[in-house]
Every structure is written in structure tokens, then in C-alpha cells.
C-alpha positions in Angstrom: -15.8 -16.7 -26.7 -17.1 -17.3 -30.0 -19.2 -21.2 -31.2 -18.5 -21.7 -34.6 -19.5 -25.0 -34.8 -21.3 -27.8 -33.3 -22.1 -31.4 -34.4 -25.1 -33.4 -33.0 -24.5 -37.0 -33.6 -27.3 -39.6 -32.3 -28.8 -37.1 -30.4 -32.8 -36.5 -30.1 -34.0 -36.2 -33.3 -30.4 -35.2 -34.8 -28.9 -38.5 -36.5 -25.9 -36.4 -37.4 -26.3 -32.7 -37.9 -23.6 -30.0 -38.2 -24.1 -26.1 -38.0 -21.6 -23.7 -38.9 -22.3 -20.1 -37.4 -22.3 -16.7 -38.7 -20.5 -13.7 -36.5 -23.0 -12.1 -34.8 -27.1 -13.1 -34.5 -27.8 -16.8 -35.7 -31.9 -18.2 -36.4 -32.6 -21.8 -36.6 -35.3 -22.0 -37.9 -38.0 -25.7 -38.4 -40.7 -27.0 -37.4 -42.4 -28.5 -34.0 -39.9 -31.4 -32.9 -36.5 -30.6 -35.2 -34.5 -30.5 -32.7 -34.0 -26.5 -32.4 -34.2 -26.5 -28.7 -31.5 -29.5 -28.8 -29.2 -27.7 -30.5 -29.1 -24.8 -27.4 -29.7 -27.8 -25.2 -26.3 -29.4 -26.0 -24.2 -25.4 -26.1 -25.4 -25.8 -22.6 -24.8 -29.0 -21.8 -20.8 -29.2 -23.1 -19.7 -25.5 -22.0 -22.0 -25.0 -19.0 -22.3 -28.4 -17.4 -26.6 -28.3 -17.8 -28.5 -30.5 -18.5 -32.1 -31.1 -17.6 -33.2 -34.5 -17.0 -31.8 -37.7 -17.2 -28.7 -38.4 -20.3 -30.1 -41.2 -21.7 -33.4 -39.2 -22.5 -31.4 -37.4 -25.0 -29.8 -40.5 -26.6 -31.2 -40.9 -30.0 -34.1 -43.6 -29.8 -32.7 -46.3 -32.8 -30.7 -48.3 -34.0 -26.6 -47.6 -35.7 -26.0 -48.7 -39.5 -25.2 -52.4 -37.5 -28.6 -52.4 -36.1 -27.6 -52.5 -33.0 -29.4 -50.3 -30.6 -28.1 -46.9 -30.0 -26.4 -46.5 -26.5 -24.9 -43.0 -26.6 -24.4 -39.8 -28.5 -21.6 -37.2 -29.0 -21.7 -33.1 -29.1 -18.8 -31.3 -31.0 -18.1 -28.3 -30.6 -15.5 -25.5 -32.3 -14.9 -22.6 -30.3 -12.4 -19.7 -30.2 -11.2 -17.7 -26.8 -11.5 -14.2 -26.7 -7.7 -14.5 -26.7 -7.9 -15.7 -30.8 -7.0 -19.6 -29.5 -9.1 -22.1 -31.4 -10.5 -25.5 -29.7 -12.6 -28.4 -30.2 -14.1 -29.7 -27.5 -15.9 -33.2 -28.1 -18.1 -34.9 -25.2 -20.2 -38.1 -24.9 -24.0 -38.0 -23.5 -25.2 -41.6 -21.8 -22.4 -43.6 -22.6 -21.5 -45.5 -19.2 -17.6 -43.8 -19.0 -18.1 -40.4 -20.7 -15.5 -39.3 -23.1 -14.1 -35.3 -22.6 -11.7 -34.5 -25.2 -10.2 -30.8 -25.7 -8.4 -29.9 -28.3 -6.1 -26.9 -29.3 -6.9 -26.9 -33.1 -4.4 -24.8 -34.3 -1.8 -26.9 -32.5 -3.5 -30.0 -33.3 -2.4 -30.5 -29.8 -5.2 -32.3 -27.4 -5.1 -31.0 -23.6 -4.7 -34.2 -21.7 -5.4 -33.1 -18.5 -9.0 -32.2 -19.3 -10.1 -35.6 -18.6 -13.0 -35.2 -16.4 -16.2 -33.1 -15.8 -14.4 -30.8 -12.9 -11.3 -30.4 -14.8 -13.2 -29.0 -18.2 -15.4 -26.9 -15.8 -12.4 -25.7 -14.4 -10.8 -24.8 -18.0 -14.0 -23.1 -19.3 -14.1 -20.8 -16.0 -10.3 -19.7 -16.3 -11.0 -19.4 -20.4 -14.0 -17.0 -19.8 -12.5 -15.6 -16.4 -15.1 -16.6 -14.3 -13.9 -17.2 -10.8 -14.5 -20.7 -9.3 -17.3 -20.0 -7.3 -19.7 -19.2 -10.1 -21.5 -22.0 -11.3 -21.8 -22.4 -15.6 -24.8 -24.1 -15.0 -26.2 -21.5 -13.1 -25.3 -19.1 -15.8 -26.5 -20.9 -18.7 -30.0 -21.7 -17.1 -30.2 -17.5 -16.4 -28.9 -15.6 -19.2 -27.9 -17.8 -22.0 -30.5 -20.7 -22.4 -33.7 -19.5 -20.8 -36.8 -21.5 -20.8 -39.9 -19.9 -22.1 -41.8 -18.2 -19.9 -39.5 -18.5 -17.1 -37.1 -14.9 -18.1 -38.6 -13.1 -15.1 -38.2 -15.7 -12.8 -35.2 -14.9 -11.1 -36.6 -11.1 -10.8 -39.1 -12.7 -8.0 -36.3 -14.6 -6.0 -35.0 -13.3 -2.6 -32.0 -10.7 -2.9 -29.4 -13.6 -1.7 -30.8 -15.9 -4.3 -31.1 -12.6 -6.9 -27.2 -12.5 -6.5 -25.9 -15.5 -6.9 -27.3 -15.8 -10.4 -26.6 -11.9 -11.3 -23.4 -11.2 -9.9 -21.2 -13.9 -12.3 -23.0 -12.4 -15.1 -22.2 -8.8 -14.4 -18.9 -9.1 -12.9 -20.6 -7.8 -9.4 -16.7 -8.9 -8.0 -15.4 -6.5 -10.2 -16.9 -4.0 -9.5 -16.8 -4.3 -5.9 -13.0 -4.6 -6.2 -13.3 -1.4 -8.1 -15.4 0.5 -5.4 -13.5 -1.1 -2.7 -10.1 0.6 -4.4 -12.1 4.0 -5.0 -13.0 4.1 -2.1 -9.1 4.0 -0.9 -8.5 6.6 -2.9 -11.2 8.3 -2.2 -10.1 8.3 1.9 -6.6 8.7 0.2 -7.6 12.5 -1.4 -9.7 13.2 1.4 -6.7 12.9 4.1 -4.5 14.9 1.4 -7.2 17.5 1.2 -7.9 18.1 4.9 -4.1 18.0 5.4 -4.1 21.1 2.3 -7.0 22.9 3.9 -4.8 22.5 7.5 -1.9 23.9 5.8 -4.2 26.5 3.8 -5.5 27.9 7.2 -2.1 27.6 9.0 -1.0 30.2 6.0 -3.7 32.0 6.1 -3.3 32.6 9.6 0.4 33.5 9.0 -0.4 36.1 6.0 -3.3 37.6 8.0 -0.6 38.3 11.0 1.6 39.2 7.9 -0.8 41.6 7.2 -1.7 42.9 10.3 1.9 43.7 10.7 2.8 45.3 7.6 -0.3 47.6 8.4 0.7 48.6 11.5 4.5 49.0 9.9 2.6 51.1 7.7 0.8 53.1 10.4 4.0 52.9 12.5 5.9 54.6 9.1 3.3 57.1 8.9 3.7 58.6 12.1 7.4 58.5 12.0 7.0 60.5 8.5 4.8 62.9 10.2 7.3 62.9 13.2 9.8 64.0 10.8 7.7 66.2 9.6 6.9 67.5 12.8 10.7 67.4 14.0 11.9 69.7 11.0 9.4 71.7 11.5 10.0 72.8 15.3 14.2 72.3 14.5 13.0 75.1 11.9 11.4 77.3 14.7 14.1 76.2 17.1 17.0 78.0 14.8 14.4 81.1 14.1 13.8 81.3 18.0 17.7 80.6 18.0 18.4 83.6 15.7 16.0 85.7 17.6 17.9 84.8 20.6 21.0 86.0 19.6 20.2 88.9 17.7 18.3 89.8 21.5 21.6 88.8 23.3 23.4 91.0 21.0 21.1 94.1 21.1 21.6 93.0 25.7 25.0 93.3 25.2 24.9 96.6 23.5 22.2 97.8 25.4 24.8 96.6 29.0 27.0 98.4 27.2 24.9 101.8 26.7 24.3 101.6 30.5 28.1 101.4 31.6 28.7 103.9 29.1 26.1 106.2 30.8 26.9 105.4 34.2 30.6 106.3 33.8 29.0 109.9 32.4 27.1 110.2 35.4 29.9 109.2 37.4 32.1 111.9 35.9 29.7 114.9 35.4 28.8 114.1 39.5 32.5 114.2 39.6 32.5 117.9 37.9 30.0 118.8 40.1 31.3 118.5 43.5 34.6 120.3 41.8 32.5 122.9 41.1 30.9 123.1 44.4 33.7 123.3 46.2 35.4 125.6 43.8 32.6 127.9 45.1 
């Protein structure tokens, strides 16, 4: 939200006194009793709902151009939302029923319903997104329109106390609403993550076993090569012995042979001899 304007009119010391302001850091700048401290006074008093004191001890002390005794004063104020809307919003200070008017100025359209000190507190809250339970005045008295000597005050005051003023001004719900849904996440990636390391072990397991078996496939390979190796080596030795065996088989059978063949000579020269014997 941005003040560009305010009008002080039968207020303090300010018959009727407008001040435009720059964008960014304004100064006023006067002596002792000007009405400097009004001017922050009255920001306060129309868009926070503050006010020290009693109302009529702002009311100008004098008389009107009728001479009649001054009763009340007014505070004007041009403002324009952070969403680029322009308003006036014009309130009375000590007059018996206090006028609240808010108006759209680029609509030249007034906001009937603000009628009332609750219902412009409740505007100004939703126009700076402050939620209900946040008091303006509170706000104003602690960060905006701080009486001298008093900035540290609140610095001193119980954590409970500490809050309440800090927390509207920092957006404390914010951030809470922030951690609270980081948090969720947080629980959110940390179930996901044990439920990856679960599956990350469960596969580890199974490539482990995968690996212990290919190994022993391996090993079990291995001796099957050597096996092989083994098997045509003694089928090898099997056909030499084989050979061996019938080339000994053979050389039997001629040898069986040799011996017939020499028995049936015995046979027949024992046959000569008898003939011979008996011949004699």
C-alpha cells in the first residue's frame, strides 16, 4: 500500500494542511509544535484504528470562519493497494456520529458498506492481507508509528506478548504454513526414500545371489571344461589301449594258431615214430 496524500483539516495545530508524498523516503521537516508528529498521528489513526488519548484532544482548539467553536476535524487520505486500485478514505475525529467514507477514486464509486469502524478495519485487513486476528492498532504502535524511546520495548516483553506484535508483521502464519507443508513433504520423500533403499537392498540381495550363482555356474563350467578335457583325454588312451588290445588279440590268435600248427607236427612226427618202431 502506498499514502499519497493526506489532508489535516481542524486538527491540532493543522487548520487545513495537505501533503502530497514522493515514492519512496519522505522528511517533514519544522519546528517544536508544527504538527509533524500529527501528521503520523492521524496515518495511524484512519488506517490502523490508533489513537492515543482522548478525540477531542486532537480537535483543533478555535473557532470556524462563523465563529462558532470548532467541534470536530476530518483526515483525508489517498491511498493505492498493492493491486494498483486507488481510494480515498475520509474520517471524522470528535464529531458525536463519526463519518467513514471510502471511496474507489478511479471509479468515482464510494463503498457503501464501509460505514462503520469494524467494517473499515475489516477492509484495510483483507486490502493488506492481514488475517482478522491481527490487530492494526497493534501494528501501527510497533513497527510503523513508534514513540521515541520506546523502539526496544517490545524486545523486553514475555515471548507470548513478543508474538503477538511480531508475528502480523512478519507473516509468522506464513511461514508456519510453509514449514507445516515442508514438513509433509519432507515425511512425504523420506517414506519414498526408505521405500527406494527397501527396494535397493531387496535388489541387492537378488544381484548378490545373482552373483553368487553365475560364479558357481562359472566354477560349475570350469570343471565341466576340464571334465571334457579329462574325458577326451582317457577316450584318447581308451582307443590306444583299444588298438593295443587288438593288435595283442591278433598276434593271440596267430600265436593259438602257431601252437595248433605245432601240435598237429608233434602229433604226426609221434605218428612216424611208432611206424618206425614197429617197422623194426
Amino acid at each position: 500500500m502506498l499514502i499519497n496524500s493526506i489532508e489535516l483539516k481542524n486538527i491540532t495545530t493543522h487548520v487545513s494542511t495537505r501533503i502530497d508524498f514522493e515514492e519512496g523516503e519522505n522528511v517533514l521537516m519544522g519546528g517544536n509544535g508544527t504538527g509533524k508528529t500529527t501528521v503520523l498521528t492521524m496515518i495511524g489513526y484512519v488506517l490502523f484504528d490508533h489513537l492515543p488519548g482522548k478525540k477531542k484532544n486532537y480537535v483543533r482548539n478555535g473557532h470556524d470562519n462563523h465563529k462558532k467553536k470548532i467541534k470536530y476535524g476530518t483526515i483525508t487520505l489517498w491511498i493505492t493497494s498493492s493491486q494498483g486500485d486507488n481510494y480515498t478514505i475520509k474520517r471524522t475525529l470528535g464529531k458525536q456520529s463519526e463519518i467513514i467514507k471510502v471511496i474507489h477514486t478511479d471509479l468515482d464509486d464510494e463503498l457503501t458498506e464501509i460505514s462503520n469502524n469494524n467494517r473499515l478495519n475489516e477492509w484495510l485487513r483483507n486490502l493488506i492481507s492481514l488475517n482478522d486476528n491481527f490487530s492494526l492498532s497493534t501494528i501501527f504502535e510497533n513497527a510503523i508509528g513508534v514513540k521515541q524511546g520506546t523502539f526496544t520495548a517490545p524486545f523486553l516483553m514475555s515471548t507470548s506478548n513478543r508474538s503477538k506484535i511480531f508475528a502480523p508483521l512478519l507473516n509468522v502464519h506464513i511461514y508456519k504454513k510453509i514449514w507445516e507443508n515442508y514438513l509433509q513433504i519432507s515425511h512425504g520423500f523420506s517414506d519414498r526414500i526408505q521405500s527406494i533403499e527397501n527396494r535397493k537392498e531387496n535388489i541387492q540381495g537378488q544381484l548378490k545371489q545373482k552373483n553368487e550363482d553365475i560364479k558357481e555356474q562359472k566354477e560349475i563350467q570350469k570343471n565341466l571344461n576340464l571334465d571334457e578335457k579329462s574325458f577326451e583325454k582317457s577316450e584318447l588312451e581308451f582307443k590306444k589301449l583299444h588298438k593295443q588290445f587288438e593288435d595283442l588279440k591278433s598276434k593271440k590268435k596267430d600265436l593259438d594258431n602257431i601252437h595248433q600248427s605245432i601240435d598237429k607236427l608233434q602229433i604226426s612226427k609221434n605218428k612216424r615214430f611208432c611206424s618206425s618202431c614197429k617197422n623194426m
